[in-house]
C-alpha positions in Angstrom: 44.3 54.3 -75.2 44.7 56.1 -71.8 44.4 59.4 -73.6 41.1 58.2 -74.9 39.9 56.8 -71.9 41.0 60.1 -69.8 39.2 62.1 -72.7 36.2 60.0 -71.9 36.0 60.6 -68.5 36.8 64.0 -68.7 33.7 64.5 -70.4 31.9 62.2 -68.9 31.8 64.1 -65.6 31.5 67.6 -67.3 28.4 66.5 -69.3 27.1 64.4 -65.6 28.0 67.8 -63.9 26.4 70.3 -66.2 23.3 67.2 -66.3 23.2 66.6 -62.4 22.5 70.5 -62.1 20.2 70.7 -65.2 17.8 68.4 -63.6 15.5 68.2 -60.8 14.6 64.5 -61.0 17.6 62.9 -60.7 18.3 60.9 -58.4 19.9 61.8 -55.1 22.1 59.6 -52.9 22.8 60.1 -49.1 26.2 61.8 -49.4 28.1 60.9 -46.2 30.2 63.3 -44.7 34.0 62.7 -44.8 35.6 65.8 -43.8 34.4 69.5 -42.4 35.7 73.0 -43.9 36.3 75.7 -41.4 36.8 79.0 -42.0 37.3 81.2 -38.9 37.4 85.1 -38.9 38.2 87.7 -36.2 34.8 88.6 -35.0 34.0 92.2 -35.0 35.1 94.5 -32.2 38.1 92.2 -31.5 41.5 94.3 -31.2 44.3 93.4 -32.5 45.8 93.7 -28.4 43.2 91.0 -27.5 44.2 88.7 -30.6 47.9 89.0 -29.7 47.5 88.1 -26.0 45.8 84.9 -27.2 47.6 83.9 -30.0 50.8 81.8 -28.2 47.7 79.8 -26.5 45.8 79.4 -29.7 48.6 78.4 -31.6 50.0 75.7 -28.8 46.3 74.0 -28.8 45.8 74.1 -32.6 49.1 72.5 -33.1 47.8 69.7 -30.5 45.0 69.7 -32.6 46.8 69.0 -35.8 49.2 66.2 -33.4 46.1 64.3 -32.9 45.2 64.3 -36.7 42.5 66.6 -35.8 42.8 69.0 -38.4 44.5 67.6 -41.6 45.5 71.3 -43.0 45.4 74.8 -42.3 45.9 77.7 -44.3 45.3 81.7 -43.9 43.1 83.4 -45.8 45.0 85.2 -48.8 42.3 88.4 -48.7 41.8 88.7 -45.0 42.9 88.1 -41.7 41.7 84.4 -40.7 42.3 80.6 -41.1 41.1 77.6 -43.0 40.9 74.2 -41.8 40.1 71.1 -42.8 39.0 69.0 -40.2 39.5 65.0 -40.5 36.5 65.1 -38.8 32.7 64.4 -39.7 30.0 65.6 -37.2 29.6 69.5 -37.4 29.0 69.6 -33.7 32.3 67.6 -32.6 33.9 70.6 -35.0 32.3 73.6 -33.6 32.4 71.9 -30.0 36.3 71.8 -30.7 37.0 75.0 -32.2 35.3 76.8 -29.6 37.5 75.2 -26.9 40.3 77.2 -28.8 41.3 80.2 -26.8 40.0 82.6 -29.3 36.9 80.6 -29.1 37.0 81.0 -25.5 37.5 84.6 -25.5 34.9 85.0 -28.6 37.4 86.4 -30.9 37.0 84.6 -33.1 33.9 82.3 -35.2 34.4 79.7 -37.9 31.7 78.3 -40.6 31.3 75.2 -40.6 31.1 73.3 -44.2 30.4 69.7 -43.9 32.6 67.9 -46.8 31.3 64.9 -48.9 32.7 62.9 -51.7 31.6 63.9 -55.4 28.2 62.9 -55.8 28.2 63.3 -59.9 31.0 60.4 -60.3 28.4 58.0 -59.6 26.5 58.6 -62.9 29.9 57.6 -64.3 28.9 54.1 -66.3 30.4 51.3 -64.1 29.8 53.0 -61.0 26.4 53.1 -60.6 24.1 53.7 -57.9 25.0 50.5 -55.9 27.7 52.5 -54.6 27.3 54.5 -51.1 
């Protein structure tokens, strides 16, 4: 029975996926923000002399950052030199206002974009969730 019923939703949300993106008319619901993606890179003409300097004082403030549940996890980039983070916050401006008080924010060395996180939007086509849901 649980097989069957994961089986069923399973599908359910690849068919309401591959739908939701198929069609123009469906209906779209306000999709509240819960959570913002950073990704910050070195911006270009910053040395690597200029990164080190700042980088005890970066570190130090983004740990504080993290402290005050701030940022909920960080990661470096796997291809790249930069970060990820995922900010427990929700207004874009609050997150850039905050990552540019960073010190390599401070001494432009470095720029994040900003991706504004919301829940998935196709689970409410699911049958039993419906639209009365925010």
């Amino acid at each position: 029975m649980t097989r069957l019923l994961s089986a069923t939703l399973a599908a359910g949300l690849a068919a309401t996926v591959a739908a939701g993106s198929a069609h123009a008319d469906t209906p779209s619901f306000p999709k509240p923000v819960t959570h913002i993606l950073a990704i910050g890179t070195l911006t270009p003409g910053a040395t690597n002399a200029e990164v080190r300097a700042t980088l005890p004082a970066e570190v130090r403030e983004t740990v504080k950052l993290y402290l005050a549940g701030k940022i909920d996890q960080w990661f470096s980039l796997a291809d790249r030199n930069g970060v990820v983070f995922l900010l427990d916050v929700t207004d874009p401006k609050e997150a850039h206002a905050m990552l540019e008080a960073l010190p390599l924010g401070q001494a432009h060395l470095m720029r994040f974009e900003l991706l504004p996180l919301a829940p998935l939007a196709p689970l409410r086509q699911l049958p039993g969730v419906g639209a009365g849901f925010p």
